[in-house]
C-alpha positions in Angstrom: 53.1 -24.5 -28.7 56.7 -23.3 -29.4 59.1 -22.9 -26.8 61.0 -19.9 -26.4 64.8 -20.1 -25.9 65.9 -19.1 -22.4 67.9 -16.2 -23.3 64.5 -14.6 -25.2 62.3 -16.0 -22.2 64.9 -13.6 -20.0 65.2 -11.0 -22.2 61.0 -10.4 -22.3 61.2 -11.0 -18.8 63.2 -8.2 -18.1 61.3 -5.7 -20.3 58.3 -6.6 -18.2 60.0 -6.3 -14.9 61.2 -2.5 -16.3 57.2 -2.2 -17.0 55.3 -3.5 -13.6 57.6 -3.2 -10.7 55.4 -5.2 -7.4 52.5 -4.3 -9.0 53.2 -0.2 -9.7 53.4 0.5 -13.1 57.1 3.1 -13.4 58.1 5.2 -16.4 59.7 3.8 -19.2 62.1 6.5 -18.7 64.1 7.2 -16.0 62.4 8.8 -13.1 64.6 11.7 -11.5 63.2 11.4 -8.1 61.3 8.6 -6.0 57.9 9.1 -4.2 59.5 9.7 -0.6 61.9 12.2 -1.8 59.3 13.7 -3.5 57.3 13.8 -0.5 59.9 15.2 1.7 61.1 18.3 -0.5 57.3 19.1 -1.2 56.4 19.1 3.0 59.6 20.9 3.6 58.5 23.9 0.8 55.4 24.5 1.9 53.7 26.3 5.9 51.2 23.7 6.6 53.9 20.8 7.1 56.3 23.0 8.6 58.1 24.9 5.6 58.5 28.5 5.0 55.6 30.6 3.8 55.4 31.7 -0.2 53.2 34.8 -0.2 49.3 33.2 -1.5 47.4 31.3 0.7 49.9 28.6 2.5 47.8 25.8 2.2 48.8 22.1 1.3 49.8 21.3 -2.0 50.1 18.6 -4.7 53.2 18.0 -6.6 53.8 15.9 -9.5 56.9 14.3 -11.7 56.9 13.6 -15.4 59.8 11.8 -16.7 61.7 12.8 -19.9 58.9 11.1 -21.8 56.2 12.4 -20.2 55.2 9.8 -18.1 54.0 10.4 -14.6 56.1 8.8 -12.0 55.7 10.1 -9.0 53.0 11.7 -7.0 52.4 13.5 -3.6 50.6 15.6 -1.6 52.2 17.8 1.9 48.9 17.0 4.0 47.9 14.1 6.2 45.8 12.5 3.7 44.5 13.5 0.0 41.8 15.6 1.1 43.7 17.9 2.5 44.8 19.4 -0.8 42.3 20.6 -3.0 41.0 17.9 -5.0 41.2 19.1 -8.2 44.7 20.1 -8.1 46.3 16.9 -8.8 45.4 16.6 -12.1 46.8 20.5 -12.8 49.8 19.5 -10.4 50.5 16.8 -13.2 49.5 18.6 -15.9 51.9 21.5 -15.0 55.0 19.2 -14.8 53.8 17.5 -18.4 53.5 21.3 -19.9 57.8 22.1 -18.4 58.7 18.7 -19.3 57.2 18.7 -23.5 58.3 22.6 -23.8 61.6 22.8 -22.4 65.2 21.6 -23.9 68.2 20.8 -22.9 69.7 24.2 -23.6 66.5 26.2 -22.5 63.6 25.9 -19.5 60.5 27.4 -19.9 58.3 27.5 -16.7 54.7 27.3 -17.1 54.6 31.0 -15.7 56.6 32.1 -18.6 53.8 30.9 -20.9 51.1 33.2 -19.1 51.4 36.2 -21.6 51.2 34.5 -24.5 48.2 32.4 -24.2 46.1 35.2 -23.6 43.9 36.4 -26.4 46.0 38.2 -29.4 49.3 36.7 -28.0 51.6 34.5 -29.9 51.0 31.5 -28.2 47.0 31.9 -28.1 45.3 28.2 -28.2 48.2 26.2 -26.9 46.2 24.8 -23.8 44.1 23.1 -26.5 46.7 21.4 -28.7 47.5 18.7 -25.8 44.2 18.0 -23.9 44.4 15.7 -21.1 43.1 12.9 -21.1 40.5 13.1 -18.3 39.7 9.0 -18.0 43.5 8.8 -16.9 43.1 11.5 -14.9 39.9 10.4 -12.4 40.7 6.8 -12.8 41.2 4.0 -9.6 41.0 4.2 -5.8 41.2 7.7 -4.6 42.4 6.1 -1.6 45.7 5.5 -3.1 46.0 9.2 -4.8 49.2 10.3 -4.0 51.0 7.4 -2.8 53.5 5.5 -4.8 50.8 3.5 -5.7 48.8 6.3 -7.2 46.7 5.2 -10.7 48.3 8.3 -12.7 51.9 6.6 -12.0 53.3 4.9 -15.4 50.3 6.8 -17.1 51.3 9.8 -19.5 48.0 11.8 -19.0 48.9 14.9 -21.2 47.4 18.4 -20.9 48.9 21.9 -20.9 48.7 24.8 -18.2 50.0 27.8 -18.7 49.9 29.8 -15.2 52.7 29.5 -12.5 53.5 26.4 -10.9 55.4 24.0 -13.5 59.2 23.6 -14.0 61.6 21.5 -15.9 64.2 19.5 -14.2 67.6 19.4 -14.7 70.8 17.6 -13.8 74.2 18.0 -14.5 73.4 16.3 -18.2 70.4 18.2 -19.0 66.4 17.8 -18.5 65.2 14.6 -16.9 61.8 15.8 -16.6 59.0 17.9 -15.0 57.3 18.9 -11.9 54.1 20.5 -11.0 52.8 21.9 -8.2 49.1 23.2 -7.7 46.7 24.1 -4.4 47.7 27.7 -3.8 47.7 30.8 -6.1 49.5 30.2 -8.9 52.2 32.6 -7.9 52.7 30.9 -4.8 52.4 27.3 -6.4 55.6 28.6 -8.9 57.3 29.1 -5.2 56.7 25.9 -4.2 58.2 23.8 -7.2 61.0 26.4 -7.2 61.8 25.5 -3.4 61.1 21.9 -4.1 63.5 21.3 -7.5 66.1 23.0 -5.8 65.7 21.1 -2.5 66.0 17.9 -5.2 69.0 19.3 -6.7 67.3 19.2 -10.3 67.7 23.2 -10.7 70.7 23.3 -12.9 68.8 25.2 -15.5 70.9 25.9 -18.4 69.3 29.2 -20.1 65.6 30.1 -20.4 63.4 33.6 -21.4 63.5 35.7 -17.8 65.9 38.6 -17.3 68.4 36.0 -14.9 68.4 34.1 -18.1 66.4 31.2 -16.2 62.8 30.1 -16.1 61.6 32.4 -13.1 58.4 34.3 -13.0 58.4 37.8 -14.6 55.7 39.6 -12.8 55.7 42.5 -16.1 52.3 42.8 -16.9 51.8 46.3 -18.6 48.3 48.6 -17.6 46.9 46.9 -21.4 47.4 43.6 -20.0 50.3 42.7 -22.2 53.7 41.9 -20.8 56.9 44.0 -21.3 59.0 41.0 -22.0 56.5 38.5 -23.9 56.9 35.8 -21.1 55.6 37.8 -17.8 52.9 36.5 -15.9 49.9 38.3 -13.7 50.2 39.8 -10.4 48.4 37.6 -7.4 46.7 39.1 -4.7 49.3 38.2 -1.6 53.1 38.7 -1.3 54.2 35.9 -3.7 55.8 38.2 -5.7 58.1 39.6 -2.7 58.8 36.1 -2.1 59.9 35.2 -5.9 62.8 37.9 -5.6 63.6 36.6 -1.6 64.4 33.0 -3.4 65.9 34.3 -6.4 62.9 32.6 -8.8 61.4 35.7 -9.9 61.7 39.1 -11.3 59.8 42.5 -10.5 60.8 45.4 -12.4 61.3 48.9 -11.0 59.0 50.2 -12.8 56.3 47.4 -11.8 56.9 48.1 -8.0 56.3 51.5 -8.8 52.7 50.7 -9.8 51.5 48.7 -6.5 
């Protein structure tokens, strides 16, 4: 068998150690946050691990971070173990950060809640949740045990899917977008609270431009009586006071004449 030279034998070596990293598989692209800093910004956005309230139902939450390519790379949850969240929302958690992450630029964010209005039936982006399905063996795959620690199965994995309801936002540092985060396990008003909370708390909010009146990627809570929105990007009313909360934290926008309706 051939012997490779040492300089190859280091360089292969070095691919592999940016690949498997004590056993966890990382991103091939740069991560923009770690697991614990993940974890800390996410308990300190949300009631139940002592954070403010966001208008739905304050229960724990999952969030999620895509890299620039997509790839999962970190993953957490604000309760004392996994079941504490719902179940089901780590999957939409990382979903939402892949939607932000693969349909925002570095010159414009779109939120997931700015894609509400137009995926509904007869609007210009009708069918988009189908043209990146997850891929759900990903998704369910390993020890549930280790969901949401830095050993979670989804990390290093780029799962896919598309969401189009509050709770996903691109992240951005002084050089442009580094990636995307989800949040998911309240209302989806009050899960587009959360991440906004949480990617300012990471300082990965310096959002260049984007499709809402502040010329940013908040929620535009314009739905018209017809069910359209005003402004093409808006997104439906929830039942609590996320909406009041949006405008407190600057990551939303209620028009006059949309207060006047409630």
């Amino acid at each position: 068998m051939r012997k490779l030279a040492p300089a190859v034998k280091s360089a292969l070596l070095a691919i592999a150690g940016c690949t498997i990293l004590t056993g966890v598989a990382v991103a091939a692209a740069p991560c923009p946050v770690d697991h614990d800093q993940l974890v800390k910004a996410l308990k300190a956005s949300v009631k139940p691990s002592g954070g403010p309230g966001n208008g739905g139902f304050d229960t724990n939450e999952w969030a999620a971070v895509v890299a620039r390519d997509g790839t999962v790379c970190a993953i957490a949850f604000s309760g004392g173990k996994p079941e504490d969240q719902w179940p089901g929302s780590r999957a939409i958690a990382v979903e939402k950060a892949n939607t932000a992450n693969a349909l925002s630029l570095d010159k414009i964010a779109l939120s997931t809640a700015n894609l509400y209005a137009g995926t509904q039936p007869g609007g210009f982006l009708f069918g988009l949740q189908a043209t990146n399905p997850p891929a759900a063996d990903l998704l369910y795959a390993g020890d549930s045990a280790s969901f949401g620690s830095p050993s979670d199965p989804l990390v290093g994995k780029h799962p896919g899917g598309v969401v189009a309801f509050g709770g996903g936002l691109a992240l951005y540092d002084d050089q442009g977008i580094v990636g995307g985060l989800g949040v998911s396990g309240d209302s989806s008003c009050a899960d587009h609270n959360v991440a906004w909370r949480i990617r300012h708390g990471l300082g990965l909010d310096r959002v260049p431009a984007g499709v809402s009146p502040g010329n940013n990627d908040a929620i535009v809570f314009d739905i018209l009586p017809d069910k359209t929105s005003a402004s093409g990007y808006g997104h439906a009313w929830c039942k609590g006071g996320e909406a009041q909360i949006a405008e407190q934290i600057q990551a939303g926008f209620v028009p006059p004449w949309a207060k006047a309706m409630k």
